[in-house]
C-alpha positions in Angstrom: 23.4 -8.4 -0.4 21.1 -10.1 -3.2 20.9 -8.1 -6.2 17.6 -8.4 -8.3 15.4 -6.8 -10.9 11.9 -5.4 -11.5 10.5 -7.5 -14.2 9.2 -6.5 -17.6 5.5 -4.7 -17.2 5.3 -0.9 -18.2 4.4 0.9 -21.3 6.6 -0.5 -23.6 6.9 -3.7 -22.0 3.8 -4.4 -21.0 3.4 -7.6 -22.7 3.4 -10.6 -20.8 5.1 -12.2 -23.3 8.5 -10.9 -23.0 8.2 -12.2 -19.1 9.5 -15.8 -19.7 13.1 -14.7 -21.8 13.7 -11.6 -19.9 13.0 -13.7 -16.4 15.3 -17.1 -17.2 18.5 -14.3 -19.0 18.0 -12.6 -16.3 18.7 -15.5 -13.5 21.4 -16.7 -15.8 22.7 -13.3 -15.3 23.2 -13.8 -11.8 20.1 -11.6 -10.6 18.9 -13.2 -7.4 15.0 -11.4 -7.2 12.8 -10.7 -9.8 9.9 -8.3 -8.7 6.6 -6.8 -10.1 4.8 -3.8 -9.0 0.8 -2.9 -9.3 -0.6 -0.1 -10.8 -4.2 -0.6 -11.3 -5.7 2.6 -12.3 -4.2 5.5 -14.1 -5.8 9.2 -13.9 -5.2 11.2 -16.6 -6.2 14.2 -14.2 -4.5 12.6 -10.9 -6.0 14.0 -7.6 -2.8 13.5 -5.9 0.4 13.8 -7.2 2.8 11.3 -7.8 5.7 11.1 -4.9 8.7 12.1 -7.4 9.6 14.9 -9.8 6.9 17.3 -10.7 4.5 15.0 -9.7 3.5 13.5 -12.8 2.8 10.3 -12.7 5.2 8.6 -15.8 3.4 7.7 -18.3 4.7 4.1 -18.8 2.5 3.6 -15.9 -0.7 3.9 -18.0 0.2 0.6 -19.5 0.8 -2.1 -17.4 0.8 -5.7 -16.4 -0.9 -7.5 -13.4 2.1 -8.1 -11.2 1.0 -12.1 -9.9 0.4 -12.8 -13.4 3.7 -11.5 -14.0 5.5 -12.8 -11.6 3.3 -16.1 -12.4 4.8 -16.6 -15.5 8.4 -15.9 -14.2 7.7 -19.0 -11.5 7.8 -20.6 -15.0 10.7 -19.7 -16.4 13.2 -19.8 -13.4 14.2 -22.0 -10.5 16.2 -19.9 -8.0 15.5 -16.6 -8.0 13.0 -14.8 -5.4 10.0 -13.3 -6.7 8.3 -10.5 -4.7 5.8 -7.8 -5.4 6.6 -4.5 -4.7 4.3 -3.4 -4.3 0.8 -4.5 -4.1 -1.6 -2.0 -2.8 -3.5 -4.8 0.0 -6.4 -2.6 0.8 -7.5 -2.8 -2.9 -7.9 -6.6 -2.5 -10.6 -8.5 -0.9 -8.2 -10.8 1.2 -9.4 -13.7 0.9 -8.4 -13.4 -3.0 -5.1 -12.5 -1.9 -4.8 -15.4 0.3 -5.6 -17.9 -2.5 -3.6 -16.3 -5.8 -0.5 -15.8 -3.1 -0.7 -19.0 -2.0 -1.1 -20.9 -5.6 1.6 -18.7 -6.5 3.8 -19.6 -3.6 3.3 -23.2 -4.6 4.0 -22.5 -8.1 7.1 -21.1 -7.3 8.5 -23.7 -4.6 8.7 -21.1 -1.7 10.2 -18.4 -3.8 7.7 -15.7 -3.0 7.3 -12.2 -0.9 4.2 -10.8 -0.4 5.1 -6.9 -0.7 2.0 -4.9 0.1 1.7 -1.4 0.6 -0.9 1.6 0.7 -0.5 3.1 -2.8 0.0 7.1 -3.0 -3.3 7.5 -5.4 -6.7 8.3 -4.3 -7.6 7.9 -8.1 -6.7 4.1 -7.3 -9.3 4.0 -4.3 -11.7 5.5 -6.1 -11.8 3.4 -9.3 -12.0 0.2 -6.7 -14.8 1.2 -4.6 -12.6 1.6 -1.4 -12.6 4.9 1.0 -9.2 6.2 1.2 -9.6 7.4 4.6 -9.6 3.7 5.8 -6.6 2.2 4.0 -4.2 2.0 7.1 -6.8 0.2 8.7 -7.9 -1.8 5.8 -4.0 -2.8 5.4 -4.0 -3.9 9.2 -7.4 -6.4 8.9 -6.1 -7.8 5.8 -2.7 -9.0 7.2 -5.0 -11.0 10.0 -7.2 -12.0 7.8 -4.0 -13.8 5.5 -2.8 -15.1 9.3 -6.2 -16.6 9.7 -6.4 -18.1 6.2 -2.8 -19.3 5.8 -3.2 -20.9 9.5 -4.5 -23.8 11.1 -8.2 -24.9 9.8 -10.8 -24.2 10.9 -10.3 -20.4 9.8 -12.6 -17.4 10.6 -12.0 -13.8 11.0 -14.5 -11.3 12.5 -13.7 -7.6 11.7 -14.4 -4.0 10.8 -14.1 -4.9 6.6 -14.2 -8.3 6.5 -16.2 -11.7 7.6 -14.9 -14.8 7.1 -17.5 -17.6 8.3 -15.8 -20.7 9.7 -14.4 -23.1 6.5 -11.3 -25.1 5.8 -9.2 -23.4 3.2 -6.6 -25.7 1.7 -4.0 -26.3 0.6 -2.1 -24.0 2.7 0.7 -22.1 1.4 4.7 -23.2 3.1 6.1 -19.7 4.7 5.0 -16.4 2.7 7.3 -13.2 3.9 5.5 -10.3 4.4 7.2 -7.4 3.4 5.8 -3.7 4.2 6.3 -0.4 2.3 6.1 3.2 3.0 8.1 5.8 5.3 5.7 7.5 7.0 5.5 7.3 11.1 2.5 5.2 10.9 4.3 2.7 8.3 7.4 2.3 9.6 5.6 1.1 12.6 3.8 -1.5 11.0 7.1 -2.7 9.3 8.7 -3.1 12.4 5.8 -4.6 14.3 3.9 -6.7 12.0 6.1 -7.0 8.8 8.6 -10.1 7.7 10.6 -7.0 5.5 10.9 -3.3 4.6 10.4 -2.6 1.3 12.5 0.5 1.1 13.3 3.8 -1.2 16.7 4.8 -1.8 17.2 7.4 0.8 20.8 9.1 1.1 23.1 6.4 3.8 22.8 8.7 6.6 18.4 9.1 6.7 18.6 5.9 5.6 20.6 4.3 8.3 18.4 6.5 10.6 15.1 4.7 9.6 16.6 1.1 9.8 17.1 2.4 13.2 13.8 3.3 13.7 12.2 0.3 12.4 14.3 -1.9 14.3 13.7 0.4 17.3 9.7 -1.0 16.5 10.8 -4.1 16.0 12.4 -4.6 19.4 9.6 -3.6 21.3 7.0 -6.0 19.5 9.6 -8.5 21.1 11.1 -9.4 17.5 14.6 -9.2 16.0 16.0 -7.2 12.9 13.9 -6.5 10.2 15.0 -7.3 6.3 14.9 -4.6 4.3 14.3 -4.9 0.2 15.5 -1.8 -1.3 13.9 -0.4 -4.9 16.0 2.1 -7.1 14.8 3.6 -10.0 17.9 5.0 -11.6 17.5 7.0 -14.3 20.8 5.6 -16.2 20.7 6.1 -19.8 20.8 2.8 -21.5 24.0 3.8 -23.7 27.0 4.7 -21.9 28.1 8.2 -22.8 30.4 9.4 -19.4 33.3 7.9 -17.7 32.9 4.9 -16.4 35.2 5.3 -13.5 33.1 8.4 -12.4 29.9 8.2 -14.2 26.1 7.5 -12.6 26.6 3.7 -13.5 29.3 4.4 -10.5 28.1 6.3 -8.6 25.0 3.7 -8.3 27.5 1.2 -7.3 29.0 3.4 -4.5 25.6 3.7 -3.2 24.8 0.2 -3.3 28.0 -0.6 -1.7 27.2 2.2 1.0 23.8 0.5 1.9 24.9 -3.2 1.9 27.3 -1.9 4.5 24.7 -1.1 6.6 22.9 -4.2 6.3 20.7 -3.9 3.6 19.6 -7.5 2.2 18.2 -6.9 -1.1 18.3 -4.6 -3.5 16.3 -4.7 -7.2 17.0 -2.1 -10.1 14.2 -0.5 -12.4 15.0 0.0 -15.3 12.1 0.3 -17.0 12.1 3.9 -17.4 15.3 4.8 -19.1 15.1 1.9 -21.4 12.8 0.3 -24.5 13.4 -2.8 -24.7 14.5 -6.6 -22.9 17.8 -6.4 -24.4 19.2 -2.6 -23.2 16.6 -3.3 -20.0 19.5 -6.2 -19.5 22.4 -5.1 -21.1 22.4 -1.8 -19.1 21.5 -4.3 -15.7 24.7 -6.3 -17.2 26.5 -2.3 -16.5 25.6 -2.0 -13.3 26.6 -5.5 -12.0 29.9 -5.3 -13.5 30.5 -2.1 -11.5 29.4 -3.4 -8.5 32.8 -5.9 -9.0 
C-alpha cells in the first residue's frame, strides 16, 4: 500500500509558494502520492451542509488553492511520486478544458497523474458556476466520454445532452490518465465500478468498508472488468504535538487502521493534515509520526 499526502492549499497554506519545498521534503520522506483537492466557492450561509461534524464547512476551506496549479507546481519539484486530484468536481468544468489542462499536466509530470473527479456535496458550488445541480450525475457521465473522445484517436467529436464537440484533431494526446471516481452513494459506487480506473474512498470502519469494495467490485464484474483500485483520503484530526502514549495514542490507532485496510486490499492511502496543523514543517513532522508508526 502507497502512502501519500494531500498537498499544501487551505487557509493557512494557501500559498502556492510553499508547494515546491513541502512537495520535494515530502518525496524525500518516502511519501509515494501527493494530492490536491478543489474547492471553488465558499458560502458563508451554505445551503447544504457539509458531510462531517455539525455541518460546517471548515473554514480553512474559504481560502484555497487551484488544485492543477498545485499539483502543477509539484510536477516541478518531484520525480516519483503520483499526483492525483481528489477531488475535482467534473460537472463544474467544461470538458474540453479538462481534457487539455489534464493532459499538459500529465505530460508535465511524465505519466504521474490521476484524474480524481467527483460530484461535490455543495449546491453553493453549482450555483456560483452556472450549472443545475439536478443534472450533475449526468453531467459527470457526458464529461468522462467526452475526455474518451478527446484523449482518443483524431478525428474527435462528441454529440450529447451538455456538450458539442464539432469534428477537430486535438493534439498532443496525453499517455494513460487514471480515472478515479468518488462518492458512496448507490448511484456512485456504480459508476466507480463501471466506468472508473479507481475509488477514491472515505475512511469507513474495516467491516462497511470491506462491504463497499465488495460492492464496487460486484459492478465491476458485471461491466466485464477486474478489481477496482481504491485511493483512500483520511483527515485525521491528530494534534500536531504529541501529548498521549504513543503505544496507544490516535497516532496508533491511525496506524492500526491503516494496517486493517491495506489488508484488505487497499492501494493507496493519503493523510490530511491540513486541519490540525499551521504550518509545512508540523504538516511534515506530524506526517514523519504517522509513518514511523506504521513501522
Amino acid at each position: 500500500m502507497r502512502l501519500g499526502l494531500a498537498l499544501p492549499q487551505l487557509g493557512p497554506f494557501a500559498d502556492p509558494r510553499l508547494i515546491p519545498g513541502f512537495a520535494a521534503e515530502a518525496e524525500r520522506a518516502g511519501f509515494q502520492s501527493l494530492w490536491a483537492s478543489e474547492r471553488v466557492h465558499y458560502a458563508t450561509r451554505p445551503s447544504s451542509p457539509y458531510p462531517g461534524g455539525d455541518g460546517t464547512p471548515p473554514k480553512r476551506m474559504g481560502a484555497t488553492v487551484d488544485p492543477l496549479l498545485v499539483l502543477a507546481v509539484a510536477a516541478t519539484a518531484t520525480s516519483s511520486a503520483i499526483l492525483g486530484t481528489s477531488t475535482m468536481s467534473a460537472p463544474l468544468h467544461a470538458p474540453v478544458h479538462l481534457a487539455r489542462r489534464l493532459a499538459g499536466l500529465e505530460q508535465l509530470s511524465g505519466g504521474r497523474l490521476i484524474a480524481g473527479f467527483g460530484l461535490s456535496w455543495s449546491k453553493d458550488e453549482y450555483e456560483a458556476a452556472g450549472v443545475p445541480w439536478h443534472e450533475r450525475g449526468a453531467r459527470l457521465d457526458e464529461a468522462l466520454d467526452v475526455l474518451n473522445a478527446l484523449w482518443g484517436p483524431d478525428p474527435v467529436r462528441h454529440e450529447g445532452r451538455f456538450w458539442t464537440l464539432p469534428e477537430a484533431e486535438f493534439q498532443p494526446k496525453p499517455g494513460l490518465i487514471p480515472i478515479y471516481l468518488g462518492g458512496a452513494s448507490p448511484a456512485a459506487l456504480r459508476r466507480a465500478g463501471r466506468r472508473g480506473d479507481g475509488w477514491l474512498g472515505v475512511p469507513l470502519p474495516v467491516e462497511p468498508l470491506h462491504r463497499v469494495l465488495g460492492t464496487i467490485n460486484e459492478h465491476a464484474a458485471a461491466a466485464g472488468r477486474g478489481p477496482v483500485p481504491t485511493a483512500l483520503r483520511i483527515n485525521p484530526m491528530i494534534q500536531p504535538t504529541p501529548t498521549d502514549d504513543p503505544a496507544t495514542g490516535p497516532v496508533e490507532q491511525l496506524a492500526d487502521y491503516l494496517r486493517a485496510v491495506e489488508r484488505l486490499g487497499v492501494a493507496d492511502v493519503f493523510l490530511d493534515l491540513q486541519f490540525t496543523t499551521d504550518t509545512p514543517e508540523q504538516l511534515l513532522a506530524l506526517a514523519g509520526r504517522i509513518r514511523s508508526a506504521l513501522g
